[in-house]
N, C-alpha and C positions, 0 to 999 in steps of 0.2 A: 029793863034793859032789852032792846031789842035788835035783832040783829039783821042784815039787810043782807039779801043773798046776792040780788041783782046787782049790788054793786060789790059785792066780794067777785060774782062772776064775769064782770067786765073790769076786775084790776085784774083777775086773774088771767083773760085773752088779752090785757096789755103784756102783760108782762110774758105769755107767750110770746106774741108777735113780736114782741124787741126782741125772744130768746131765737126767734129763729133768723129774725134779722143779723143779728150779731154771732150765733152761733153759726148759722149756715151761710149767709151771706156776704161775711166777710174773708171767708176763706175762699167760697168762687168766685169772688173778686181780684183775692191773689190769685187762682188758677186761672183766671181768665189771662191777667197782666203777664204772669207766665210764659203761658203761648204766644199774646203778641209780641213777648223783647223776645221770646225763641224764635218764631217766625221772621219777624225785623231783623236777627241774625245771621237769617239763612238756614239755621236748623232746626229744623222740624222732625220730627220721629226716630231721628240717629240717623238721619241719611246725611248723604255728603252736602257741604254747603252749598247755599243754591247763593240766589242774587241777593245782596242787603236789602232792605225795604227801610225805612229810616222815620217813614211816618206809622209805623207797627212798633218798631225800637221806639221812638217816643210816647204813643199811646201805652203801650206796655207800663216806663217810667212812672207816666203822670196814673194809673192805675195804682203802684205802689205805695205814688206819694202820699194817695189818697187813704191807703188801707192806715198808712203810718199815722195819719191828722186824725184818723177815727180814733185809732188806737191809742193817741198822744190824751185826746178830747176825751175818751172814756176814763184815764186813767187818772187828769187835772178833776175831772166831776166827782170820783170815788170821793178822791183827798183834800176837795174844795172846803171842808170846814175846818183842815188842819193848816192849813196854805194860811187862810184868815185870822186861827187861831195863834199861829206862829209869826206869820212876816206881815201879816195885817194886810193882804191881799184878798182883793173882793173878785174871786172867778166866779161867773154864772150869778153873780149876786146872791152870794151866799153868805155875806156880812149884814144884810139888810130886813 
């Protein structure tokens, strides 16, 4: 039996790298999104509202949407063999 370290230690900086991806970068993704629908609103820091900005209010949204589709996409991938195994649904090709 033999044991391969090199590639224990490059699954193991995969699976860093997704953890920081997912762990850090999806939440400064929503705080980015944050500040542009706050800004696009006109409020920024608790001051009084300023002028709408409307392409900040939309980048903002589609920032969101995106946090959502990862989070939708993480969550179909978890339970993609029960999905198949229940309703016969091949997500990611996980029937094959």
């Amino acid at each position: 039996m033999s044991i391969d370290i090199a590639e224990m230690g490059m699954a193991a900086l995969r699976v860093l790298a997704l953890g920081l991806v997912f762990g850090a970068g999806l939440p400064a993704l929503f705080a980015v999104g944050m500040r542009l629908q706050s800004a696009g609103t006109g409020e920024v820091d608790g001051e009084a509202p300023g002028a709408r900005r409307p392409a900040l209010l939309v980048s903002g949204y589609a920032i969101f949407a995106i946090v959502v589709l990862v989070a939708l996409a993480a969550v179909l991938w978890i339970t993609r063999l029960s999905i198949y195994h229940y309703f016969g649904i091949s997500l990611f090709g996980a029937g094959q």
